[in-house]
N, C-alpha and C positions, 0 to 999 in steps of 0.2 A: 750147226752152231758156228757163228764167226768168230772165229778165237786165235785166227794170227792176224795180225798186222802189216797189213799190203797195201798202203796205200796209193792209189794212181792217179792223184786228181781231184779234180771234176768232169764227168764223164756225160754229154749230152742224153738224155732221158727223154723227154717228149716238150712238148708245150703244154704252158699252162691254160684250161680251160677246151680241151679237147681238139685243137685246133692239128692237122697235119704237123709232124714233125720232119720237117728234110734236114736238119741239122744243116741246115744253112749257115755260110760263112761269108763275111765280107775282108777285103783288103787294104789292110792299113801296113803303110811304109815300117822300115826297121831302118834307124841311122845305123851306117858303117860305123864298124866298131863299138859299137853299144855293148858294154865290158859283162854285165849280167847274161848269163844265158836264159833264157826261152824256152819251157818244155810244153809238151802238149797236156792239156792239161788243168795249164795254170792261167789263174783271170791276169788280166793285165790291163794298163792304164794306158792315156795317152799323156805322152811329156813334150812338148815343144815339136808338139805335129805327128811325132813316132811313136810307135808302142813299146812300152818297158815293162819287166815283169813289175809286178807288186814287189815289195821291198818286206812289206808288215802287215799284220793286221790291220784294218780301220781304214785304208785308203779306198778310194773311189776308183772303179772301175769300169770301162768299157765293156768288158766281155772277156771268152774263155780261149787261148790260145789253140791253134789245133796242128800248126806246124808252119812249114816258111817254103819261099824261093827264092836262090840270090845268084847271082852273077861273081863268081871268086876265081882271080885266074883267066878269067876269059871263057871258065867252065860255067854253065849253067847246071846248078845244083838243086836238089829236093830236096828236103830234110823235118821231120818228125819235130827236131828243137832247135833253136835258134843257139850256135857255139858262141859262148861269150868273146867278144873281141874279134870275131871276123872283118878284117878289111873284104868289104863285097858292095858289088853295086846292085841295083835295080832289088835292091832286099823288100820285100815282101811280106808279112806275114796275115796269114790266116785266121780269122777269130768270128766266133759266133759270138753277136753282138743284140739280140733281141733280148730285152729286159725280160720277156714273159717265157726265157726259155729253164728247163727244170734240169739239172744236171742230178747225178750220184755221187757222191764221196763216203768213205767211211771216217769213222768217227773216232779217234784215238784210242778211246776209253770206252767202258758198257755208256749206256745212255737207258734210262725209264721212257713210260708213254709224258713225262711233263716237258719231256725235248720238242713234241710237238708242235706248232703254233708258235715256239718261242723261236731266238737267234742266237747262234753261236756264230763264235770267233773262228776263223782259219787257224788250220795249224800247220808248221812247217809248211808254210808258203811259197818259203826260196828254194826249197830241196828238188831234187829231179836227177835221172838217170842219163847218163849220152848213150848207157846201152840200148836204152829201151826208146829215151826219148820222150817217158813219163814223167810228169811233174809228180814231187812226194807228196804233196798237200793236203791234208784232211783236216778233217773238222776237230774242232778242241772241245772236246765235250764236257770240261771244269769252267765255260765260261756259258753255260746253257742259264740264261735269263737275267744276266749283269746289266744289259742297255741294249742301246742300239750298235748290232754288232752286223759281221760281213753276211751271214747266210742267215734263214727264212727256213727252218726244217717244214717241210709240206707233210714229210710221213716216211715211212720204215720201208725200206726198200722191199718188195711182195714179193720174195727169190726162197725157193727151200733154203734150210739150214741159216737163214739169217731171221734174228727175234731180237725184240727186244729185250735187253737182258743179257745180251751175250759180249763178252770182252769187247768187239769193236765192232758194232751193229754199222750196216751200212747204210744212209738215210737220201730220201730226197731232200732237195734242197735249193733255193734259188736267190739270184745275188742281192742282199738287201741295197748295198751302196751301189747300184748300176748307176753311172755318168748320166743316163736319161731318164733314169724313174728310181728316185730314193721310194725302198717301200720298207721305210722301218714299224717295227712293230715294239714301244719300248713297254716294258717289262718291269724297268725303277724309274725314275725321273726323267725326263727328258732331258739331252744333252746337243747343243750343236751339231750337226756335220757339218764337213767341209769337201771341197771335192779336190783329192791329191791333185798334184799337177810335180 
């Protein structure tokens, strides 16, 4: 039974449609000093070239943060999150950025089988650990079938001790707003997207 509250994320899971998953990552720049920090973890957008965390719900997104490299000091460093407000050169970060890829998160609250098929909202989006390095982010599971929202539940994570039904079910899940493939699924009326910037 899932019955704390640990959320880490979005956690790479496979591809969709049975394809190999190498949790592949591509390289999109970080501006110096970009004052939000970075966990792994968390989806993130592109702003005027660089990537920045998500801010909120609803925005449009490139893909899933997985960590960084940066040049601080003359030191070339590694790092799990990007520290907010680093002056560093040649920064770097990491993100798996394939629309068709399925991550894991857990889900705040219990969640029924009518989460399936439908979209929820992100929750605590901006949150994340510098000890760990893990973004807080999980699923909101009081916005399961309001519109078009950030995730695509595909199904109930297949782990002993997690069920539907249980304080904070951990679900698959894949990006509805991805930057290259909106794949909303709405639920009430239709409503514009737009793509953060």
């Amino acid at each position: 039974m899932t019955a704390t509250f640990a959320p880490n994320g979005l956690t790479p899971s496979r591809i969709r449609g049975g394809a190999p998953n190498s949790h592949a990552t591509n390289e999109y720049g970080i501006a110096s000093g970009t004052a939000a920090s970075i966990y792994t973890g968390q989806p993130v957008r592109v702003s005027v070239g660089n990537i920045v965390a998500l801010t909120s719900a609803g925005e449009s997104t490139i893909g899933v943060f997985q960590g960084c490299r940066y040049v601080e000091d003359g030191e070339q460093k590694f790092k799990s999150y990007w520290p907010g407000g680093t002056s560093a050169t040649n920064a770097v970060g990491y993100v798996i950025d394939n629309p068709n890829q399925v991550y894991v998160v857990q889900a705040d609250a219990s969640v029924t089988a009518g989460v399936i098929g439908n979209n929820i909202s992100f929750g605590a989006v901006t949150s994340g650990s510098t000890f760990t390095g893990r973004s807080g982010a999980s699923g909101d599971a009081s916005t399961v079938g309001t519109g078009p929202l950030d995730l695509k539940v595909i199904r109930i994570v297949d782990e002993p001790g997690n069920t539907l039904g249980d304080a904070y079910t951990k679900i698959e899940v894949m990006l509805n707003l991805h930057a290259d493939n909106f794949r909303q699924v709405y639920v009430t009326a239709p409503a514009t997207a737009t793509e953060g910037n």
